[in-house]
C-alpha positions, 0 to 999 in steps of 0.5 A: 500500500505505502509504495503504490502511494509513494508511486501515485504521489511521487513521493519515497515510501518510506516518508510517512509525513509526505505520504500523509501530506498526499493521503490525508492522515485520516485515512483509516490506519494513516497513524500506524505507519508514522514510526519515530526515530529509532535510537539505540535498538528500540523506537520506544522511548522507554527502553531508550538508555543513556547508553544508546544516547550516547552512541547516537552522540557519536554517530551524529558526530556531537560530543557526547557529553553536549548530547546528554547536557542537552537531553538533560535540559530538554528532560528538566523542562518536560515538567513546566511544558507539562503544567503549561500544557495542563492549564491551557486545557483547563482554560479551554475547558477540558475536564479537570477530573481527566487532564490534572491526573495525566498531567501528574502521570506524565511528569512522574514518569519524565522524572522516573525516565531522569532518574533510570537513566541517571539524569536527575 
């Protein structure tokens, strides 16, 4: 299927985003064939280590401890881009009862990902 779209829009097969921009992302399934970056063995970010980071440092060419210097930086505002996030769905009028809990699981897990890979 991804490559007779690839052929009928005249884009790669293996670029989700063009074929989507062609196909439409509702299309049924449209979301199952965006795949993430694969880093280190795994493109769940989960089991992504601060070992596979830095090998990806390396191949990119950037030292490695910039690359974790970075991941760090991005990893400590994941909280207050959370909260930000949280309000703005109460200002829109989203449901307190659903949006406050997920905000509170979401920043727990970003510090319990910090601390497993010995970023905190």
């Amino acid at each position: 299927m991804l490559r007779r779209w690839g052929q009928q829009y005249h884009v790669s097969a293996a670029n989700p985003f063009k074929l989507l921009a062609n196909v439409g992302a509702d299309v049924p399934g449209a979301a199952q064939f965006i795949v993430a970056m694969k880093i280190g063995e795994s493109y769940e970010v989960a089991q992504v280590t601060a070992a596979d980071w830095r090998r990806l440092a390396k191949a990119c060419a950037i030292e490695e401890e910039r690359m974790m210097e970075l991941l760090t930086a991005m990893v400590a505002a994941m909280p207050d881009h959370v909260t930000d996030a949280r309000d703005q769905a109460l200002r829109c009028g989203l449901s307190a009862a659903v949006v406050a809990p997920l905000a509170e699981l979401l920043i727990g897990h970003v510090c319990e990902r910090m601390s497993g890979m010995g970023l905190s």
